[in-house]
N, C-alpha and C positions, 0 to 999 in steps of 0.2 A: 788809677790805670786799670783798665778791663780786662779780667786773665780768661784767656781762652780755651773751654778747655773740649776735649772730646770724648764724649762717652760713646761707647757700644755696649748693645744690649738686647738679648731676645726677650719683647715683651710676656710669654710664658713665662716667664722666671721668678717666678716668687723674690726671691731674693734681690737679685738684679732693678725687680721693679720698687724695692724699698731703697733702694740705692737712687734712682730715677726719681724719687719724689723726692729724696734729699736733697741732689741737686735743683730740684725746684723751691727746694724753702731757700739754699744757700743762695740763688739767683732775689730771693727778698733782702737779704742781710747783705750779701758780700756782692762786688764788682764786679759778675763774671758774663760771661755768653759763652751756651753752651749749645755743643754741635750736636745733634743727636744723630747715632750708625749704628746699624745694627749689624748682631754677628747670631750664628742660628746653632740651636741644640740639635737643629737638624744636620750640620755640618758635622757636628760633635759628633753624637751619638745617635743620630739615623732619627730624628722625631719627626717624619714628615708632616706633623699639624704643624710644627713650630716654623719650617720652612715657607710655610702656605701664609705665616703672617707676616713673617720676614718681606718675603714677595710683594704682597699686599704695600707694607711702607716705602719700596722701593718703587712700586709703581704710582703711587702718590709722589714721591720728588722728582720722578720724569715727568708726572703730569701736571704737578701746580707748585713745584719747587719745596725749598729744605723745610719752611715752616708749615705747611702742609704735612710732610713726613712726619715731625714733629707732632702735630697735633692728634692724626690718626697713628701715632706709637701712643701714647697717652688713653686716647679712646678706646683702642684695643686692650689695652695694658689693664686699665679700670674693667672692664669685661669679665677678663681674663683673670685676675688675680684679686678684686675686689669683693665683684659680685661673682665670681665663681663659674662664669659660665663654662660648658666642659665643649658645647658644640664650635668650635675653633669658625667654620663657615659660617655660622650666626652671628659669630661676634665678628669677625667683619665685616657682614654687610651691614650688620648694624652702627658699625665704627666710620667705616666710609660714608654712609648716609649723615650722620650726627657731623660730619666733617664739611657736609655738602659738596663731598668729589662724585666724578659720576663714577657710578654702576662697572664700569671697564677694572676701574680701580681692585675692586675685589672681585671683578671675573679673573686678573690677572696671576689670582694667587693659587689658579687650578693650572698654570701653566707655566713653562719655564721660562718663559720673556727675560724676566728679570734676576734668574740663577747667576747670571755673569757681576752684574752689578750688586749683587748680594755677594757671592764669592771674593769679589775682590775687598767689598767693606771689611768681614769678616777678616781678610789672610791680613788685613791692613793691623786689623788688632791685634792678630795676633803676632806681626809682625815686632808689635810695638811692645805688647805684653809678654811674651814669647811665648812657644810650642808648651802643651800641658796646662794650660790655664781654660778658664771658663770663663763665663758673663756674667760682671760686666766688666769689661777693661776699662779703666780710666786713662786720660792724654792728659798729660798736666806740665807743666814748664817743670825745669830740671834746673839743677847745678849752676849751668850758663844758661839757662833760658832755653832750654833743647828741649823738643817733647819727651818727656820719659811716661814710659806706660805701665799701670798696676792693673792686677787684679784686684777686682772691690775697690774701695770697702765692702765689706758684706756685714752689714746687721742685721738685727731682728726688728727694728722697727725704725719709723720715720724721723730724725731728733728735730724738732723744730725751734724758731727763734734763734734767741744768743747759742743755743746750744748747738743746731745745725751749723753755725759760722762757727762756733770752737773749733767743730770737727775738721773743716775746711779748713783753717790756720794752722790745723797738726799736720793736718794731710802736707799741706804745701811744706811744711817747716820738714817734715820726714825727708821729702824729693829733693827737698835743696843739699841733703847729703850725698854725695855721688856713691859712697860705700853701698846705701840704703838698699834693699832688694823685697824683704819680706816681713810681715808680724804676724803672727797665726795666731788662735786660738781654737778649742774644740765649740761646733756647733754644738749647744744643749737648750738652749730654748724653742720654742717655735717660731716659725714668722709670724710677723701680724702685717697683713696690710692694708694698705687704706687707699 
């Protein structure tokens, strides 16, 4: 059976984005389809680059639907957190282009078109995730089958293989607790991403 899940996530996010490719290994190993929404560090904490690509992905799934979104999160995200690029305008038009959506796509991310349909993704996470958390929230079946939402995972780097599905069977095995709420540890490594 297919478990559905829902991620949100500002593709700046280092972290966020090694979470994002996780679930891309875990969609090779495990049953899953996953939503991709995004939530902004600009909402957060004022980044207005990170707003600008937010926008960007939200005017892709008005304009050519969710897998579209999808793919220019990915495009941007690799840019962004791969090769490092710091020019945030660069790297979408070079993400939109690589996508083959037209040009409006990343004109859109210089204006507020799309602030509404961004805000509401984002208050969705955090509706799910609750107040005080950051990206990326995960939407995962719960207890009865109910969406419950975390913050993270957050690792340092991507697990692939049997090992990416491990993580995925703990994750689900945690949510089926209805107690469950938290696991922390201190960040000491760096990111790596890929």
């Amino acid at each position: 059976m297919t478990t559905s899940v829902d991620f949100w996530i500002d593709p700046a996010c280092d972290w966020a984005w090694v979470t994002a490719r996780w679930l891309q290994e875990v969609h090779s190993v495990r049953d899953i389809d996953v939503h991709w929404r995004v939530m902004s560090l600009g909402l957060l904490d004022g980044d207005s680059s990170s707003l600008a690509a937010v926008r960007s992905i939200e005017a892709a799934r008005a304009e050519a639907g969710e897998d579209a979104a999808g793919q220019l999160l990915f495009a941007l995200g690799r840019r962004l957190n791969v090769e490092g690029c710091t020019d945030v305008g660069a790297a979408i038009a070079e993400a939109v282009a690589e996508c083959g959506l037209p040009a409006s796509v990343a004109d859109a991310a210089k204006t507020t078109e799309f602030d509404a349909a961004v805000r509401s993704s984002h208050e969705a996470a955090l509706l799910l995730g609750g107040e005080g958390v950051g990206t990326p929230i995960i939407g995962i079946p719960g207890p009865g089958g109910e969406r419950v939402g975390y913050f993270g995972p957050v690792m340092t780097q991507t697990p692939r293989g049997d090992a990416a599905g491990r993580l995925w069977d703990g994750l689900l095995i945690l949510a089926s607790n209805p107690g469950f709420y938290e696991l922390k540890k201190e960040r000491q490594a760096k990111v790596v991403c890929d």
